[in-house]
C-alpha positions as CSV (number, residue, x, y, z in Angstrom):
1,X,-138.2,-40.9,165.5
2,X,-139.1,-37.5,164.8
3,X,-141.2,-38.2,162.3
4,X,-143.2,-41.0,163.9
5,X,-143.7,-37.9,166.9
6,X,-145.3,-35.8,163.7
7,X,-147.4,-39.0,162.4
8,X,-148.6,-39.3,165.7
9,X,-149.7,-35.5,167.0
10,X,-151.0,-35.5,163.6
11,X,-153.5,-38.3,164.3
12,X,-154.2,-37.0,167.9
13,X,-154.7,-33.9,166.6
14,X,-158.0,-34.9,163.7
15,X,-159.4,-37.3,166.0
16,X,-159.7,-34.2,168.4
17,X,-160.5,-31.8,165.6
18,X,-163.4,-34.3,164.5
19,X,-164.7,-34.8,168.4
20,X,-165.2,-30.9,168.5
21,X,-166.9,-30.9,164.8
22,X,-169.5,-33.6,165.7
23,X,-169.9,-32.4,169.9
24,X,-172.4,-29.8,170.4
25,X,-171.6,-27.1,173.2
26,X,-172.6,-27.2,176.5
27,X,-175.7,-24.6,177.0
28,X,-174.2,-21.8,179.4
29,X,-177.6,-21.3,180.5
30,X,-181.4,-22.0,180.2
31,X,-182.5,-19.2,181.2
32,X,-183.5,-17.6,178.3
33,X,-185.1,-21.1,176.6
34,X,-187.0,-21.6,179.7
35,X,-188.1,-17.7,179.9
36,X,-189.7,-18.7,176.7
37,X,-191.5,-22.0,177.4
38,X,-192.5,-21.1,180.4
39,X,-196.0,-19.4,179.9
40,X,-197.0,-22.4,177.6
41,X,-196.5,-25.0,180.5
42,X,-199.6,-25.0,182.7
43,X,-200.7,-26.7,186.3
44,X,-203.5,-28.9,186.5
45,X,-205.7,-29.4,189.6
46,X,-208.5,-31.6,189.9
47,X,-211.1,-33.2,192.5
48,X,-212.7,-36.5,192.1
49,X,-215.5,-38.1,194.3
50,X,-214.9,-41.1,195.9
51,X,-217.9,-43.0,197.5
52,X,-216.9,-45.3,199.9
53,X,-219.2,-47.6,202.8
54,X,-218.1,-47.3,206.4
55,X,-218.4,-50.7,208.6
56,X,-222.0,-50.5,210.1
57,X,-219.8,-53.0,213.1
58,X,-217.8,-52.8,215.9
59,X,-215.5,-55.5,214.0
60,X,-213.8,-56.4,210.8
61,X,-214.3,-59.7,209.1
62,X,-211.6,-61.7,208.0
63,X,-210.2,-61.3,204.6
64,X,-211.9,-63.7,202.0
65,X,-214.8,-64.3,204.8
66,X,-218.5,-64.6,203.0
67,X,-220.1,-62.3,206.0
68,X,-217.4,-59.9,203.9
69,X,-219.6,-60.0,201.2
70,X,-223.0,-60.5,202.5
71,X,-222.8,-57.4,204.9
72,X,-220.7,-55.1,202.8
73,X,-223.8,-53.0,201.5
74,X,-225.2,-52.2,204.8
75,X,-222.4,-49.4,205.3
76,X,-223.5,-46.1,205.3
77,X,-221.8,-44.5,201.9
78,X,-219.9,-41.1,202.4
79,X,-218.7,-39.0,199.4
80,X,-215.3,-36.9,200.2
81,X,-213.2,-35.2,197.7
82,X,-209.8,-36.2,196.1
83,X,-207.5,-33.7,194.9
84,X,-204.6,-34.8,192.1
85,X,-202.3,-32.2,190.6
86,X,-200.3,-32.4,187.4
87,X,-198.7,-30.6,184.6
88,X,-199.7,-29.7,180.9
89,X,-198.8,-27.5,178.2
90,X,-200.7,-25.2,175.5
91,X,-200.4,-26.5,171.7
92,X,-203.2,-23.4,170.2
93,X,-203.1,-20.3,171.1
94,X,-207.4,-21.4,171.7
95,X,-206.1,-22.8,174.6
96,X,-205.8,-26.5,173.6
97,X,-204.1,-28.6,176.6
98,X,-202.5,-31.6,175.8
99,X,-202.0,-33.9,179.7
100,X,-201.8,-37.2,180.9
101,X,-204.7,-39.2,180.9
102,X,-204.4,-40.6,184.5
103,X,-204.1,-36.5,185.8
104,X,-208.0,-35.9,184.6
105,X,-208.9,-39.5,184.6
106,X,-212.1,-39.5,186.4
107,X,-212.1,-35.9,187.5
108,X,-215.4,-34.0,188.5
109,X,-213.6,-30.8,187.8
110,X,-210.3,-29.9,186.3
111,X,-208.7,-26.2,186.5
112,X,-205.9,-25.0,184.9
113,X,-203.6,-22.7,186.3
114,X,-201.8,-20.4,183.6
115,X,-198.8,-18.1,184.2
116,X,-199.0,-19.2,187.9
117,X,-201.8,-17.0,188.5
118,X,-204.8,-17.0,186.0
119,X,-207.2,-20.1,186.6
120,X,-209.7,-21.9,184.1
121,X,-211.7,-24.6,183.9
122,X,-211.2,-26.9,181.4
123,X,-213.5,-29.8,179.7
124,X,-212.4,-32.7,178.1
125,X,-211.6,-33.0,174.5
126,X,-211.0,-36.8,173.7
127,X,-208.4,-39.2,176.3
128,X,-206.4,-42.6,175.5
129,X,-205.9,-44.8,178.6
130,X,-203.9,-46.9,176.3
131,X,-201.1,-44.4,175.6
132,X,-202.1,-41.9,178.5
133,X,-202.6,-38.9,176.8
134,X,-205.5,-36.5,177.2
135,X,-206.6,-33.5,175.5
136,X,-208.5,-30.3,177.4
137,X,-209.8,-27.2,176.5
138,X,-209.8,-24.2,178.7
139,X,-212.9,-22.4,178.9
140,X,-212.4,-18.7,177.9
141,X,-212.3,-16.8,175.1
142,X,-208.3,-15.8,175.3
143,X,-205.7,-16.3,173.6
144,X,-202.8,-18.0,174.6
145,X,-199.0,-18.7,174.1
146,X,-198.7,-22.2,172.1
147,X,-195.7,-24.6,171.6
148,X,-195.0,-26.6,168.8
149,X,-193.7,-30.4,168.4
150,X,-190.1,-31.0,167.5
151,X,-189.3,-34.5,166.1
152,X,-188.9,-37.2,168.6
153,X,-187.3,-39.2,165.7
154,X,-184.4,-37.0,165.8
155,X,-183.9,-37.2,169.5
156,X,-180.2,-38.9,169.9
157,X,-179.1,-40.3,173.6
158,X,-177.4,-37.5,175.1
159,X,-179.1,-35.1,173.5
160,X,-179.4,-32.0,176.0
161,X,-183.7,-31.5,177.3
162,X,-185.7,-29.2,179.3
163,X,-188.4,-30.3,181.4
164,X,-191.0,-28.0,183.0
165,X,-193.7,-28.9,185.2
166,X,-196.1,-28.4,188.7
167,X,-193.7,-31.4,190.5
168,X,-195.4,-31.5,194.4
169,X,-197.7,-28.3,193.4
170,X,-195.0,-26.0,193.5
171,X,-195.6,-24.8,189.7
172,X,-193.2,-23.5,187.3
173,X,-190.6,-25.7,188.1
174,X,-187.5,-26.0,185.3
175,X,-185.4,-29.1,185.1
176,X,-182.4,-30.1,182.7
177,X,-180.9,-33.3,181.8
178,X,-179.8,-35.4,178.8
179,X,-181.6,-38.5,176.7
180,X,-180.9,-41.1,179.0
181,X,-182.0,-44.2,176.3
182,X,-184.1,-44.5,173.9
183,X,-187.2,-47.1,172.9
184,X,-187.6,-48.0,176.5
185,X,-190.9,-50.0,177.9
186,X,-191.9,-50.8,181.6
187,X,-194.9,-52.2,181.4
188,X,-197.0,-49.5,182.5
189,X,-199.1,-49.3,179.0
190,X,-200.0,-51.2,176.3
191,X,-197.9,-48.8,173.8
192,X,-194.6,-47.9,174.7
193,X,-191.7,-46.4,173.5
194,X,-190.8,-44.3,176.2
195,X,-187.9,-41.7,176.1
196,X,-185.8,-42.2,179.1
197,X,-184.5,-39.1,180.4
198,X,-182.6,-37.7,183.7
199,X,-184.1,-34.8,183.9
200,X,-185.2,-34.2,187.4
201,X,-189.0,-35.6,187.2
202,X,-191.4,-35.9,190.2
203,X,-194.9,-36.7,191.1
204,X,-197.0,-34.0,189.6
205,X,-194.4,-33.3,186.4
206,X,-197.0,-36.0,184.9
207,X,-198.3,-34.4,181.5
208,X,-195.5,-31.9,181.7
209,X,-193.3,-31.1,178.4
210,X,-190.0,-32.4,177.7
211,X,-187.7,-29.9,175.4
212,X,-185.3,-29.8,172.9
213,X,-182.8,-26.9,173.1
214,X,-185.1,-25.7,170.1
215,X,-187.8,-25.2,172.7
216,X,-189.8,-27.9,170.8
217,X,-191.9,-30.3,172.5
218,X,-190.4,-34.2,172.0
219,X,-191.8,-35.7,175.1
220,X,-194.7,-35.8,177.0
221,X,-193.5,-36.9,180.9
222,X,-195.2,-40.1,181.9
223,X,-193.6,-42.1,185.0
224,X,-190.6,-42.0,187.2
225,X,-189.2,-44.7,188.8
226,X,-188.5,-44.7,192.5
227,X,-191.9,-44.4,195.1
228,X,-190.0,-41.2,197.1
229,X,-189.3,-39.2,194.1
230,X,-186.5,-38.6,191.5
231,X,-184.0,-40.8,190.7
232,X,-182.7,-39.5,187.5
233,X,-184.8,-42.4,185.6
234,X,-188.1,-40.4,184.1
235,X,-190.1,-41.6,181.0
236,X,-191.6,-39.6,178.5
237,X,-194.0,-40.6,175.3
238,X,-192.0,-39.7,172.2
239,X,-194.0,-36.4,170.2
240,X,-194.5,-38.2,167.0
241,X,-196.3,-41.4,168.8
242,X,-198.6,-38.8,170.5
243,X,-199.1,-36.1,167.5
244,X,-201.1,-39.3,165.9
245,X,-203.4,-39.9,168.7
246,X,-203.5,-35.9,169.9
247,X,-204.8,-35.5,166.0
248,X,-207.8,-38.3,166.5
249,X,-208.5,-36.9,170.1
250,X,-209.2,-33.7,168.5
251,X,-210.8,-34.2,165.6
252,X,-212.8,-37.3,166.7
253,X,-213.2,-37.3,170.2
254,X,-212.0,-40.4,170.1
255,X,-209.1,-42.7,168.2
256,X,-208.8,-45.0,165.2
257,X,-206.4,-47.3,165.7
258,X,-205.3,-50.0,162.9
259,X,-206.5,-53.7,164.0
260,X,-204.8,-57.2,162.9
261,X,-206.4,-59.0,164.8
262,X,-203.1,-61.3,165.9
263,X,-201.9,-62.3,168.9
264,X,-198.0,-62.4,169.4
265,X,-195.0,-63.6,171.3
266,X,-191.8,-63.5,170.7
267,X,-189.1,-65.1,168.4
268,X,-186.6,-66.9,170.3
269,X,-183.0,-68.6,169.4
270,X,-184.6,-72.1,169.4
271,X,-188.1,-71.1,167.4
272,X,-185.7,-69.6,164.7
273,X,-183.5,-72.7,164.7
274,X,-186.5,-74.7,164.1
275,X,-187.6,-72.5,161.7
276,X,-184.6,-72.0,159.5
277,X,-185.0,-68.6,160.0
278,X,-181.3,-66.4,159.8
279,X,-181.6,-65.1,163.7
280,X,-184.8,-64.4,166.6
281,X,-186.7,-61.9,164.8
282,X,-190.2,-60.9,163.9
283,X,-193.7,-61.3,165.8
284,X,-194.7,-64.8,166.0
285,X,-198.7,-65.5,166.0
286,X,-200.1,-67.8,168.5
287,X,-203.3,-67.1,167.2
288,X,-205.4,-65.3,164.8
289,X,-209.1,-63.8,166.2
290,X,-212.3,-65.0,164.4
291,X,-213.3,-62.8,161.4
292,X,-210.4,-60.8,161.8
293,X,-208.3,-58.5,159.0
294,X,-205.2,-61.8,159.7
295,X,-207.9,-64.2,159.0
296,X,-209.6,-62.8,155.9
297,X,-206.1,-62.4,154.5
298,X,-205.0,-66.4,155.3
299,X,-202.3,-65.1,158.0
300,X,-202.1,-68.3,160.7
301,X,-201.3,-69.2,163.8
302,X,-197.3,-70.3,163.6
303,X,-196.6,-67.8,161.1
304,X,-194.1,-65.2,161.7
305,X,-194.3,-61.8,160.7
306,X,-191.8,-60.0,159.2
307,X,-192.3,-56.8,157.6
308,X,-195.8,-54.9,158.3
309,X,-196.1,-51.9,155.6
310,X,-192.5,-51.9,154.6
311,X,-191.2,-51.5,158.3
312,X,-189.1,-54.7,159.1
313,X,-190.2,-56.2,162.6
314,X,-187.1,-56.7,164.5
315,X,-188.9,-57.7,168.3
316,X,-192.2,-58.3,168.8
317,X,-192.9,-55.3,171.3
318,X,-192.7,-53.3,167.6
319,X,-195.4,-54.8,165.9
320,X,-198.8,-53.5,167.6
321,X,-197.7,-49.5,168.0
322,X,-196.9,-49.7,163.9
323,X,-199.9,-51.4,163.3
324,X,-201.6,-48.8,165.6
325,X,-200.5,-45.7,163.9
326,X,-201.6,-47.2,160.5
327,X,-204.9,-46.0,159.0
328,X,-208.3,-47.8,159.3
329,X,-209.1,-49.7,155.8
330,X,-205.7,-49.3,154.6
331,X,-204.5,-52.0,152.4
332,X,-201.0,-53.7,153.6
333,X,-198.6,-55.7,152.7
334,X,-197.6,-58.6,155.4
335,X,-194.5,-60.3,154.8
336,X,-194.2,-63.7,156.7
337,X,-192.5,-66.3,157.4
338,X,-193.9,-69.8,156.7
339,X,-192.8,-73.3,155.9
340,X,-189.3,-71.9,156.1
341,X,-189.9,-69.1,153.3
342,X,-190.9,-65.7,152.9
343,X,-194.1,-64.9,151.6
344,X,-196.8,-61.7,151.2
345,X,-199.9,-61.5,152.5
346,X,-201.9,-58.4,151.7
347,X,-204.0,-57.4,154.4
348,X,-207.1,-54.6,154.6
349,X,-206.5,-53.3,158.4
350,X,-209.7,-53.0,160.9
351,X,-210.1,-50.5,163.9
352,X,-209.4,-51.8,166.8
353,X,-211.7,-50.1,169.0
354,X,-214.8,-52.0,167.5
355,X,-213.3,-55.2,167.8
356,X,-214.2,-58.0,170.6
357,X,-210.5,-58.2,171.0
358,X,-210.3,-54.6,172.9
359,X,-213.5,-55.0,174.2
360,X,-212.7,-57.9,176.6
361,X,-208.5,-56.7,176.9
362,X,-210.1,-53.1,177.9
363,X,-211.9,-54.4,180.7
364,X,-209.5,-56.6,182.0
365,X,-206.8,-53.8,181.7
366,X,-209.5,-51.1,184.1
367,X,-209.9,-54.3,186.6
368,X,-206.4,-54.4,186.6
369,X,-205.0,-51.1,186.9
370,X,-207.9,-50.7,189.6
371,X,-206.7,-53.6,191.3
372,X,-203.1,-54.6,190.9
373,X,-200.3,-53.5,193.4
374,X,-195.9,-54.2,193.6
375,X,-194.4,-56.7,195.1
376,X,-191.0,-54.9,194.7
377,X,-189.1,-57.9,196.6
378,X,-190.0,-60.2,193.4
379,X,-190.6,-57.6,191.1
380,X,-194.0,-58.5,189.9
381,X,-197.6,-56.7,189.8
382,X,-200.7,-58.5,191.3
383,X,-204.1,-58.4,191.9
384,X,-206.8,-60.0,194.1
385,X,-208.1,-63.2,192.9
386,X,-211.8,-63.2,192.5
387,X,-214.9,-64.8,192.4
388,X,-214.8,-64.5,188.5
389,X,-211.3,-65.8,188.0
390,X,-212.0,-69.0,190.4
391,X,-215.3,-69.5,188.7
392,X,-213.8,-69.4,185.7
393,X,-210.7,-71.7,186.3
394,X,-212.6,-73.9,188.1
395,X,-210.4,-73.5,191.7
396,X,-211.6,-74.9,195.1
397,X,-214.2,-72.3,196.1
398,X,-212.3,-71.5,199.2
399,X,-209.0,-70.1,196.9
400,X,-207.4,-67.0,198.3
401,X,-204.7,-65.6,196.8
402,X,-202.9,-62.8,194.0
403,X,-203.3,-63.4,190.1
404,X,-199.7,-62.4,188.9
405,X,-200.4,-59.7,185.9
406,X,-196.9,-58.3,185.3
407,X,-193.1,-59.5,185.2
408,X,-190.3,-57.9,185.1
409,X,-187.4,-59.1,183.3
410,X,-185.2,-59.1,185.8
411,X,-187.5,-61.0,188.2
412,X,-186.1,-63.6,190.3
413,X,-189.6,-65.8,188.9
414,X,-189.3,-64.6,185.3
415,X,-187.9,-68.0,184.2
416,X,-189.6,-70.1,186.6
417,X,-193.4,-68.6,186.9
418,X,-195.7,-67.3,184.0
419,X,-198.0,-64.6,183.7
420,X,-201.5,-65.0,185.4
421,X,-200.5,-67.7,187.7
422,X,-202.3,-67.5,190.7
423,X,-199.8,-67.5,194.1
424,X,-201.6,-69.4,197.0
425,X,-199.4,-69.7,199.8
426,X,-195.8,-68.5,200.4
427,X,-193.8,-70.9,203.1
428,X,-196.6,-72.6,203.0
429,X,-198.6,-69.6,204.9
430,X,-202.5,-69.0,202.9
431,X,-202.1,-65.6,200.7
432,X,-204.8,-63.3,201.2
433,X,-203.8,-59.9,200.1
434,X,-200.1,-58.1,198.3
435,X,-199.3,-57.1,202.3
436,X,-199.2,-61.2,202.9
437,X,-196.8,-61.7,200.5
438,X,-194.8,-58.8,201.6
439,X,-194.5,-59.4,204.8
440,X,-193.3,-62.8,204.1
441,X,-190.8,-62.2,201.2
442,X,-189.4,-59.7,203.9
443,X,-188.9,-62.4,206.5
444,X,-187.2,-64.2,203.8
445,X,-184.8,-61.6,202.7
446,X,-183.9,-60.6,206.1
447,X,-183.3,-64.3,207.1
448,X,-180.2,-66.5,206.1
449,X,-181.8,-68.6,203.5
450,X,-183.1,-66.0,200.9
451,X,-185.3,-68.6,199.4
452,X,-189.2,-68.2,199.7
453,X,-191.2,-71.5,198.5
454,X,-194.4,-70.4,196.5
455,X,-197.6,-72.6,195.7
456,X,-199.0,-72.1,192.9
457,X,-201.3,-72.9,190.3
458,X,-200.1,-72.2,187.1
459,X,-202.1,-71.5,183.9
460,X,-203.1,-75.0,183.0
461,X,-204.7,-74.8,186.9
462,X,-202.0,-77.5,188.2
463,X,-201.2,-76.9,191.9
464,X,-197.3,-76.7,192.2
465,X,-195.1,-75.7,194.7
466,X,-191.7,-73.3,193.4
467,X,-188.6,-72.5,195.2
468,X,-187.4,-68.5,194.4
469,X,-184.5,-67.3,195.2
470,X,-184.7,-63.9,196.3
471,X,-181.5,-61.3,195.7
């Protein structure tokens, strides 16, 4: 008996011993990290014009009315100023700022508060909507305090962070937390691979740095989640995705992103069954573009892509940031799957940003992010339907409704509804703006049957009517 005691605190004993080998200790404070950091992190103000027409009448038209349209320009435009703040930090002692793209987006002027208490203005280097990352340069002649990238790669969930930023305009604001998850995407960008953190993020920590506890940068704060503030779910873009496209901004102005020229969806259980492939993996092509890298290299629609460079292609989601980080007129190796084997395909890669591809999906995604609102009771984005879109699907010229451009995965319509269908009417009431819908899903919800009945018409432009149960 005795010895089975030994055998046993024995045991407890190395499995504590290896806990406190591989644990890292808890910081007693952050005082001194964030004395450090803190004269690199700056505050970013900036004022936009906004033009906008006042109503010449004593009366509003009704939504989707053609007097809408055929008095709108007889307002009277007025100019007024909008102010935006946000966060940044200092990577050359020059006084190169690296930001968010949507802080400076449109920004007559842009000033940059240093040290809480020295102000200058700042031009713009080079900016990526896509990835939402902007780089400035202050105006002056000074030198500054720089940080340096840390590497994101290395980042492990629970990792401790530091995040500093101007949340609300209050400036100099430290927050700590730990790496919530990793390789996270919401749907806010077309390249994600956000770094989920609950470090206390806010509105205005946008463009702010997120920390190791070597005071290196391995996050750039994005998006939180929750309108009101905080919840302890914030986002950041990982530092090596954004060294790439900081690198292009500066040296080009501009970036040079690899193009396939492919459009994807995902592998599922029963497209791998049917094509003897092991398990749901890869990027499966639903078509290739017209004169396209895919196409001069015989890649076709129904293949399914494998390996891109030597990095294996496990989702689909993975495929179009590795092909984006590769170099313009770099030879690669494709591996696919087809006719139930492997084979290579060796591919020379285009840029995308001179293709007809990201011409046409770069002015839908400004209409949209102009445009599109939350429906937060079906979890879906949506935007107006227009002229254009009933012109061009050939709707009853009288259509009102919302073109659905987002679902989340969790939406009670995600297995019922498909992207870009156009919602109509919603217990069988007309849909005329987001606010409609609103109001009517929250009828629903605070009624006993929880079950809103949708028309529809979906993306072959077939009228149809859907039941959704609402949670």
């Amino acid at each position: 008996m005795a010895k089975i005691k030994i055998i046993f605190l024995t045991i407890v004993l190395s499995f504590t011993f290896s806990l406190n080998v591989n644990s890292k200790p808890v910081p007693a404070s952050f005082a001194d990290l964030a004395e450090t950091l803190m004269p690199s992190v700056v505050n970013i103000s900036t004022t936009t014009t906004v033009v906008t027409n006042t109503n010449p009448f004593p009366f509003q038209f009704p939504p989707g009315s053609p007097f809408e349209d055929m008095f709108k320009e007889f307002g009277t435009p007025q100019e007024r100023q909008s102010a935006a703040l946000g966060s940044g930090f200092i990577i050359d002692e020059k006084g190169i700022v690296i930001t968010n793209n949507h802080v400076i987006q449109d920004a007559d002027d842009i000033i940059v508060r240093v040290n809480g208490d020295q102000e200058f203005k700042a031009k713009v280097l080079g900016a990526d909507p896509l990835m939402d990352i902007a780089v400035l340069q202050l105006e002056t002649d000074e030198k500054f305090v720089p940080v340096a990238f840390g590497d994101s790669d290395k980042a492990r969930i629970g990792d401790w962070v530091l995040a500093i930023g101007n949340p609300f305009g209050l400036g100099g604001t430290v927050t700590a937390g730990i790496i919530s998850a990793r390789n996270r995407s919401i749907g806010l960008s077309r390249y994600e691979d956000f770094i989920q953190t609950d470090a206390s993020i806010n509105s205005g920590n946008s463009g702010g740095p997120l920390f190791d506890m070597e005071g290196n940068v391995i996050g750039i704060n994005t998006a939180i989640l929750g309108r009101n503030g905080s919840i302890g779910i914030g986002f950041s873009i990982p530092s090596n995705s954004a060294q790439i496209v900081i690198k292009q901004l500066i040296e080009f102005g501009e970036t040079k992103r690899g193009w396939l020229g492919v459009r994807i969806q995902d592998v599922t259980k029963e497209i791998a069954e049917v094509e003897k492939l092991d398990k749901a993996r890869g990027a499966l092509v639903a078509s290739v573009a017209e004169n396209s890298p895919s196409e001069k290299a015989g890649i076709r629609a129904g293949d399914i892509i494998l390996e891109f460079n030597g990095e294996k292609i496990n989702l689909m989601k993975e495929l179009p940031a590795i092909v984006a980080r590769t170099e313009v007129g770099k030879k690669v190796e494709v591996k696919i799957w087809r006719d139930k084997k492997e084979i290579i395909k060796n591919v020379i890669l285009g840029r995308l940003e001179t293709s007809d591809d990201f011409k046409i999906s770069k002015n839908q995604e400004t209409q949209k992010q102009n445009n599109e609102e939350i429906i937060e009771s079906l979890r879906i984005a949506v935007r107006p339907l227009t002229k254009e879109d009933i012109k061009n699907r050939n709707l009853p010229n009288q259509t009102t409704g919302l073109v659905i451009t987002k679902i989340a995965n969790n939406s009670p319509v995600a297995n019922s509804i498909e992207l870009n269908s156009i919602i109509v009417e919603a217990q069988k009431k007309k849909i005329r703006s987001a606010d409609d819908l609103r109001n009517i899903t929250k009828e629903v919800l605070n009624s006993n049957q929880k079950t809103v009945l949708l028309a529809i018409y979906n993306n072959q432009n077939q009228r149809r009517y859907i039941g959704i149960k609402l949670d």
